[in-house]
C-alpha positions in Angstrom: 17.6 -84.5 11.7 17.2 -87.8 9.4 13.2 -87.7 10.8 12.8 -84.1 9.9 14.1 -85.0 6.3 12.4 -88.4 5.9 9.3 -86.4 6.4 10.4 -83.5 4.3 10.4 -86.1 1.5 7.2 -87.8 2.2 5.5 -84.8 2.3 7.1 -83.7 -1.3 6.3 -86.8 -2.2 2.8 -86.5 -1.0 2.2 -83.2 -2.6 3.3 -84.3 -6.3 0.8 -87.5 -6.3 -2.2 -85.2 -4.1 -1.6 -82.1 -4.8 -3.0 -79.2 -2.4 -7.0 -78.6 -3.0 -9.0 -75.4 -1.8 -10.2 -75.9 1.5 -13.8 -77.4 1.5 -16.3 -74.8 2.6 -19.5 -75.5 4.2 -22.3 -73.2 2.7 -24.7 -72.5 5.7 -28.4 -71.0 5.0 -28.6 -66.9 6.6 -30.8 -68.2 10.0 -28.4 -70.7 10.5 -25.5 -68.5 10.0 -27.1 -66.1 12.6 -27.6 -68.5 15.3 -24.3 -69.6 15.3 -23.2 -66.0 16.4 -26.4 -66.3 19.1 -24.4 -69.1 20.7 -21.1 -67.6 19.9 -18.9 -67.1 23.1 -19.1 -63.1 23.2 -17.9 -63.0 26.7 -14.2 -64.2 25.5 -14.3 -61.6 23.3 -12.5 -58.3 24.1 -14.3 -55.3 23.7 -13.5 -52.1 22.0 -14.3 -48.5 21.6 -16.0 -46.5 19.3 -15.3 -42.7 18.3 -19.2 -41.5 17.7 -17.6 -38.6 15.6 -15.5 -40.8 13.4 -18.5 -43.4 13.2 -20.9 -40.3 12.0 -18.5 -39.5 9.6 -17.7 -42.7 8.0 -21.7 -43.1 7.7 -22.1 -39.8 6.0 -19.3 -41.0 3.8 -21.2 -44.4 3.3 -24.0 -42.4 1.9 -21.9 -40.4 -0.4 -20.8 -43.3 -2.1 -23.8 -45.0 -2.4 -25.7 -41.5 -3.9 -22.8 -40.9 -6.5 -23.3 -44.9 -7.7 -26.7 -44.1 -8.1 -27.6 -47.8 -7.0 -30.8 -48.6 -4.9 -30.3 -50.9 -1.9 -33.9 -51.4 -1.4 -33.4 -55.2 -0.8 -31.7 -58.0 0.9 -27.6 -56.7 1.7 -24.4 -58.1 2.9 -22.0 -55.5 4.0 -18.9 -57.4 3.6 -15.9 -56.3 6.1 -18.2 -53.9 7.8 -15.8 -53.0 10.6 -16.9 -51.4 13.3 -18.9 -48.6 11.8 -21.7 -50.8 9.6 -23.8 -50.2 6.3 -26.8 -51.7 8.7 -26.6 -48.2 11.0 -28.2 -47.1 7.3 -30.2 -50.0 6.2 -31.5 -52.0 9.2 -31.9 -55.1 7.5 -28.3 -55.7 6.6 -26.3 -58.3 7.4 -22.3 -57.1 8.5 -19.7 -59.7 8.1 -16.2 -59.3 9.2 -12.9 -61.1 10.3 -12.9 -60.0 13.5 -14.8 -60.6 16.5 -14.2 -57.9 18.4 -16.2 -55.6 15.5 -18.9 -58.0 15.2 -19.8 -58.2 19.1 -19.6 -54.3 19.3 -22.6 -54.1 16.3 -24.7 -56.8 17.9 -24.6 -54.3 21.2 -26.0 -52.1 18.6 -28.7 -55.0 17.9 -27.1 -55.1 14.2 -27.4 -59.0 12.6 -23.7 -59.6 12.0 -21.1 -62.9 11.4 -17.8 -63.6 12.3 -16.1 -65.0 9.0 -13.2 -64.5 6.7 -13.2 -64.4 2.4 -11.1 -67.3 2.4 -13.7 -69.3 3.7 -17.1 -67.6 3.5 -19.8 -69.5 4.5 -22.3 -67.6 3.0 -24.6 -69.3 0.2 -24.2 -68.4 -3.3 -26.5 -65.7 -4.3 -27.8 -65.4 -0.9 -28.1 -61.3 -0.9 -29.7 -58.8 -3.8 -26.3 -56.3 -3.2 -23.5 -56.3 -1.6 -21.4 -53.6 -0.5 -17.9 -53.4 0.4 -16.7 -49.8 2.0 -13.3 -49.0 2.1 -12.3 -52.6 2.9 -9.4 -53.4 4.7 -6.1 -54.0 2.3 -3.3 -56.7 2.5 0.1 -55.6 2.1 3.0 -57.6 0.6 6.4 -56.9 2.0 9.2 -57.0 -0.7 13.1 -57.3 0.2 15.3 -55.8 -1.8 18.5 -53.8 -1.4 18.5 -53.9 2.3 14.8 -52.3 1.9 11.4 -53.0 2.4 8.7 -52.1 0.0 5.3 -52.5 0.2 2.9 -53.5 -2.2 -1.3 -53.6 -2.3 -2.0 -58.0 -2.5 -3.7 -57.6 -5.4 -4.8 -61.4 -5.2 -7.0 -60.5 -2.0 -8.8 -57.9 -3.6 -9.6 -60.5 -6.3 -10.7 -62.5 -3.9 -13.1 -59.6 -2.4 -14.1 -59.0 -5.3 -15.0 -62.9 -6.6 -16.5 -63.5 -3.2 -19.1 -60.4 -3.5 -20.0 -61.4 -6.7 -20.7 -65.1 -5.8 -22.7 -63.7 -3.1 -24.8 -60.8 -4.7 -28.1 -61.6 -6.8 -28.1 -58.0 -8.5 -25.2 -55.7 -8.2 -21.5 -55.4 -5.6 -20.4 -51.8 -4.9 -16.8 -51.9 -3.7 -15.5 -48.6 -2.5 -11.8 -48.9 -2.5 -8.8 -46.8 -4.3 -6.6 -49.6 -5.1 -9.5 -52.1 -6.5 -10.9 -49.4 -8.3 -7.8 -48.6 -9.8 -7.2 -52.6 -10.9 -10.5 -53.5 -11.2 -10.7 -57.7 -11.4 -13.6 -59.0 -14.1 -13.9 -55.6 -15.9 -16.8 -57.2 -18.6 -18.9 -57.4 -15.1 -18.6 -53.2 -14.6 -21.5 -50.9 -14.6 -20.1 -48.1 -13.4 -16.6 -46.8 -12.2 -15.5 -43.6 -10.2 -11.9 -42.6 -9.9 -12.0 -38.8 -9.0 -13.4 -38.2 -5.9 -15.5 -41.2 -4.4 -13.4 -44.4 -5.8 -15.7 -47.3 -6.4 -16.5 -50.0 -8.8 -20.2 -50.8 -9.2 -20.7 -54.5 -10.7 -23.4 -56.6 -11.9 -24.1 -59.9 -10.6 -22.8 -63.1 -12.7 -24.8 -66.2 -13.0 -21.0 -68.2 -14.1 -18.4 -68.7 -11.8 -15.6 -65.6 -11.6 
């Protein structure tokens, strides 16, 4: 008991002379990024299955979005949390990024270029990608106690996060299709266009300054 407090105290100590920094990220060049995932061990990961119907649908619904934006993804594109149902199905050329493995060895069966990382470390280079494109992305949740009850509440924090990692990333524009971002849109002097009845999306332009 007197270690676990002795290092209690060292470590508040610690903390107030060096206080926490962000995690360091390495930025890794595209190719090298992509051979990582060649030598990834794909056999460890579990595989998963795909409803065709569902996947045809969410595609249609991809191009939808992308129609009523009125953007042209004729270039270089990250589809950031691409699931298992990617942009690249559309555009062959894109690149799919997501959190979890298990997506990202089901679209390489699909012979779709995709990496395994996470937005609180993306080790994608700045201004790598013309556009990127975030499709309903998946949402964090904070649980609040109160009461006796549990609420739940949209991590508003991570969707800025999302939303300052696509536009680190994108050269041109990010077109984030998602209800509770478009609703609270971060960096709203960056907005081109903005739908909330019907398709929900924000469509920004790219910043050359750090959001």
């Amino acid at each position: 008991m007197v270690v676990t407090r002795l290092e209690s105290l060292l470590r508040k100590t610690w903390l107030r002379i060096f206080p926490l920094r962000e995690y360091v990220v390495n930025r890794i060049p595209l190719p090298e990024l992509l051979a990582q995932m060649d030598a990834y061990d794909w056999d460890s990961v579990e595989d998963v299955s795909v409803n065709e119907d569902e996947r045809r649908e969410r595609l249609r619904y991809f191009s939808k979005v992308i129609s009523a934006s009125g953007v042209s993804l004729n270039s270089s594109i990250l589809d950031l949390a691409s699931g298992i149902t990617s942009l690249a199905y559309l555009y062959p050329d894109a690149v799919a990024v997501d959190n979890d493995p298990r997506n990202i060895k089901m679209l390489r069966k699909d012979g779709i270029k995709g990496v395994v990382a996470d937005i609180e470390r993306f080790p994608f280079e700045e201004k790598s990608f013309d556009y990127v494109v975030s499709i309903s992305p998946p949402q964090k949740q904070i649980i609040l106690h109160s009461d006796g009850y549990c609420h739940f509440i949209i991590d508003q924090d991570y969707n800025r996060k999302l939303v300052d990692t696509s536009l680190k990333i994108a050269r041109e524009k990010a077109l984030i299709a998602s209800y509770s971002i478009t609703l609270q849109p971060p960096h709203s002097h960056l907005i081109e266009k903005r739908e909330t009845n019907g398709h929900y999306y924000v469509l920004y332009r790219s910043s050359n300054n750090s959001v």
